[in-house]
Every structure is written in C-alpha cells, then in structure tokens.
C-alpha positions in Angstrom: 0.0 0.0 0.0 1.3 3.5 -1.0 2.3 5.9 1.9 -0.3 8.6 1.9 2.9 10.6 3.7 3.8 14.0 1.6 7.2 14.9 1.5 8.0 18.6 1.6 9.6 18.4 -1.2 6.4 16.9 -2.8 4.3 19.3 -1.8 6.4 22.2 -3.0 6.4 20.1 -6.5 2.6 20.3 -6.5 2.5 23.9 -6.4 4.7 24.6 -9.5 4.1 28.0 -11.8 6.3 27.2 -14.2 6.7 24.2 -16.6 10.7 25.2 -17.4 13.8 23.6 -16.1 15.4 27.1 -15.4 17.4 27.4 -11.8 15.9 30.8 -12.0 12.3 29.1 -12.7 12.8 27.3 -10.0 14.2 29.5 -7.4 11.5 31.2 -8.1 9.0 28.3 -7.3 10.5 28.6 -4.1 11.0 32.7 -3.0 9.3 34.1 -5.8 5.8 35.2 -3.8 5.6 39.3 -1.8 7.6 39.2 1.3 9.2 35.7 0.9 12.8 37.7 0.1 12.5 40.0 2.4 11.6 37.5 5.5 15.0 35.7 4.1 17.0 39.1 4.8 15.4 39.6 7.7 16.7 36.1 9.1 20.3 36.3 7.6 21.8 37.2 11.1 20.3 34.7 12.8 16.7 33.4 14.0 13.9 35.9 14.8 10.4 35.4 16.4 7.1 36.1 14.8 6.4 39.4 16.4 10.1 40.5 15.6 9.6 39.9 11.6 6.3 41.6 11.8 7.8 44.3 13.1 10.1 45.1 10.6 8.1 44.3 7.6 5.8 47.1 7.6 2.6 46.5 6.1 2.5 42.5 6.1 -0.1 41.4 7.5 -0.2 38.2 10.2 -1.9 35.9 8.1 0.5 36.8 5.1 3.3 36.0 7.1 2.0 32.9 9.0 1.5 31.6 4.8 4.9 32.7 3.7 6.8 31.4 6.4 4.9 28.0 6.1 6.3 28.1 2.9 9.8 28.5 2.9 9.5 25.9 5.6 8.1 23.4 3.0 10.6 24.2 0.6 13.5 23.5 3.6 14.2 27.5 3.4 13.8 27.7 6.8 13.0 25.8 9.9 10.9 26.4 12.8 11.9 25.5 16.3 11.7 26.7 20.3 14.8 28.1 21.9 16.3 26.2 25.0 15.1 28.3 27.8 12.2 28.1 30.4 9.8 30.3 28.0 9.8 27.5 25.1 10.1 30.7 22.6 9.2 29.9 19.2 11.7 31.5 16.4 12.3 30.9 13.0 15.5 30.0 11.2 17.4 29.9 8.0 18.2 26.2 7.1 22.3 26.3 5.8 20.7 26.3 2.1 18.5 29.2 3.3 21.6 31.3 4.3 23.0 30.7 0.2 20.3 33.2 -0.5 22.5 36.1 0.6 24.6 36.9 -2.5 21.2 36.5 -4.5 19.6 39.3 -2.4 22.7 40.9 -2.2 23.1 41.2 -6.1 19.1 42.3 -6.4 20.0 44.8 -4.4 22.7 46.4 -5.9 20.6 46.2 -8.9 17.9 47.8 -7.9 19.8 50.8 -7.0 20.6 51.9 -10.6 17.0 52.6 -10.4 15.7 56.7 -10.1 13.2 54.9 -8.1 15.5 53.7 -5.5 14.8 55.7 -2.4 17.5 56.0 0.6 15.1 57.9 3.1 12.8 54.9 3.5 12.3 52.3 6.3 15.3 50.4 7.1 15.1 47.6 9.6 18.0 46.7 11.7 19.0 43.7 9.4 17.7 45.5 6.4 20.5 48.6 7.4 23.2 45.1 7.5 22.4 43.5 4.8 22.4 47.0 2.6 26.4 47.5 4.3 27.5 44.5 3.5 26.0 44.6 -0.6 27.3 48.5 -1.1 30.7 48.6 0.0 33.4 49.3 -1.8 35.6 46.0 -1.1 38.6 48.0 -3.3 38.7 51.3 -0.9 38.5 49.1 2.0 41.3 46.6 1.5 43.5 48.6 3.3 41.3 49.2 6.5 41.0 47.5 9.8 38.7 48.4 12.1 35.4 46.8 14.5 32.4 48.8 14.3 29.3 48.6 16.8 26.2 49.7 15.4 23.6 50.2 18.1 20.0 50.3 17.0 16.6 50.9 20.2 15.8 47.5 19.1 18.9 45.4 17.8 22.7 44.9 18.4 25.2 44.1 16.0 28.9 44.0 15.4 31.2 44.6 12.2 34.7 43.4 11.4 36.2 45.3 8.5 39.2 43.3 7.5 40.6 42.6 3.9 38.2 44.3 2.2 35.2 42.1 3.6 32.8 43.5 6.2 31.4 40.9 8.6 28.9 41.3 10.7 26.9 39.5 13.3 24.2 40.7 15.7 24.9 40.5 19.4 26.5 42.5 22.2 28.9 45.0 20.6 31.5 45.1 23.6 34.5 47.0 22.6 34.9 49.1 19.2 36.7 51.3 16.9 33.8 52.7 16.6 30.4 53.0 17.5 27.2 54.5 15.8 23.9 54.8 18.2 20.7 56.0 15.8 17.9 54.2 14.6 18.7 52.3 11.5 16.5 54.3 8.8 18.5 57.3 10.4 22.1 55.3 10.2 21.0 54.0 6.7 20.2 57.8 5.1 23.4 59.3 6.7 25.6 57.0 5.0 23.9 56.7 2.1 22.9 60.7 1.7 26.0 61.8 2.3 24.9 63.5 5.7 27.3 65.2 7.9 27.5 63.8 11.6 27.1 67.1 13.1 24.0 67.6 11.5 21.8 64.2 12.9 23.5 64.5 15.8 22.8 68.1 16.9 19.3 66.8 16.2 19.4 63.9 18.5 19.4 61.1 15.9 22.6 60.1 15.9 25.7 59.9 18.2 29.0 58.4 16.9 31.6 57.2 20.0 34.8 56.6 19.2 37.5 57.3 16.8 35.2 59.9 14.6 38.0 60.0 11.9 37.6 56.2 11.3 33.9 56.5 11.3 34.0 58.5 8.2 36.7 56.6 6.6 33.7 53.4 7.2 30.8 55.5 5.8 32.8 56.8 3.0 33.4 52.7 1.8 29.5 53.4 1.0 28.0 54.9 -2.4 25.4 54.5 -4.4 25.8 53.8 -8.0 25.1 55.9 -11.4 21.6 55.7 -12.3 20.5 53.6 -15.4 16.6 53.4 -15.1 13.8 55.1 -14.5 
C-alpha cells in the first residue's frame, strides 16, 4: 500500500508555476511570492520570532506572514523550532541552504539601486541597514582598512569586522569598538547613504557616533550608491 505521507519536497512540486527547467524558474517556485525575500534578509543574522519579523516588515499582515513562512519551511528554506530556555520561545531560522540566499539578495539589491526609483530615506530595519552595508561597500577602498564597528540600533545589536576588504557582521552584544554608531537604522542608513554630515543628525538627537570619529567616516565613506541607469 502506498504511503499517503507527503514529503515537503512533494508538496512544494505540486504547487509549481512554471513548466521550465530554469534554476531561476525554479528559485523562483521557491521565494518568488511578496515578502518571501524580504523574510529571508530579515533572518540572515540569525533566528527571529514572529512578532520581531512583523515588526520590521511594515505592512505585512499576520496571516500573510503565518502563509509565507509556512512556505519556505516546506521548501526546507527555513526551519521552525523553540529556543532552550524556560519560555519555550518559538523562532524561526534559516536552514544552511536558506543562508546561500544572501549573495542573491545581495546582487538584487545592488541592482535595484541603478533605479531613479531607489529611495535612501525609506524604512530600514536593523538587518535590512546590515544586509544593505554588506551589498554596497566598496571592497577595493576598504582593503587597506581594519577596524570593529558597533552599530547600536533601540531594538537590535550588531557587530562589524572590517578586514581585507570584507565586512562581517553579526548581531549580538557590541563590547569594545573602533567605533560606534547609536541612531535608529533608517537614520544610520540615510546618513551614510545621503552623504549626511555627523554634526547635522547628531545636533538633532538622531545620531551619536563614539569613538575614533575620523575612522567613522573613513567606514561611511566605503559606502556609495551607483550611477543611475533606469527610470
């Protein structure tokens, strides 16, 4: 008798769009629907709970999010499980496949800059602000610079390690920096990317930068934008 089981792999099969054996057809199949890329960047620094990716995916709804995380589960993008403490917290997690996706978002996004319609003084969550360092830098000015940078957001944590021309970055206690930049990330984000002077954000409250202020805009200065192509 045939196992009435259903693999998840099975089920993802079942729900094919396209009839085309493409990787890109099929990449699509499995992070092609609204909001299933952005939940992906939201989880590249690590696992997040279900009130924490609502939170920084502005107008997603609940239900929307409950059907794209189910999902990327199915298609083994992510995994759900409970974190080993007394609260049995329920968080959500990038399988090691999942976290392949990063030069793919990384690529779309330097992409999408080109674009007039690209627009630097919008919402930036904490892992969005991260993820948009690590795509934009410019790995040939930094190759020469060393330096740990703390970036302090009201809601998030997260460390950087310039070194070789690579930025790393995880998300955790920043500890001891170079230097360190406390703002909210939409603020951090437009700085950089607008080319705003310290003085200015921070003589309004939005900003303070600790630390070896010289090296701080050595680090924001590895950031640009690219000539525009499209409308």
């Amino acid at each position: 008798m045939k196992s009435e089981k259903i693999s998840k792999a099975e089920k993802v099969a079942e729900k094919r769009w396209y009839d085309d054996a493409c990787g890109t057809a099929l990449a699509l199949e499995f992070v092609g629907e609204r909001w299933s890329l952005l939940i992906i960047r939201e989880l590249m620094f690590g696992p997040r709970r279900f009130g924490e990716l609502k939170a920084n995916l502005p107008g997603i709804s609940a239900n929307v999010l409950t059907q794209r995380l189910e999902g990327l589960e199915e298609a083994n993008v992510l995994v759900k499980r409970k974190l080993p403490s007394a609260l049995s917290v329920q968080v959500y997690e990038l399988t090691q496949w999942g976290y392949l996706a990063e030069p793919m978002i990384q690529e779309m996004g330097r992409w999408s800059t080109r674009s007039r319609r690209h627009d630097v003084s919008l919402f930036f969550s904490p892992a969005s602000a991260m993820m948009s360092l690590r795509t934009m830098i410019d790995r040939e000015k930094a190759g020469g610079l060393r330096m740990t940078i703390a970036f302090e957001f009201p809601t998030d944590l997260f460390v950087g390690e310039l070194a070789d021309g690579a930025l790393e970055i995880r998300r955790g206690e920043t500890g001891k920096a170079d230097v360190r930049f406390i703002s909210d990330p939409t603020t951090f984000a437009f700085t950089v990317y607008g080319k705003i002077r310290f003085e200015v954000n921070e003589a309004e409250g939005k900003l303070r930068v600790e630390g070896d202020r010289a090296a701080a805009q050595r680090f924001v200065d590895l950031f640009e934008l690219p000539e525009k192509l499209a409308d």
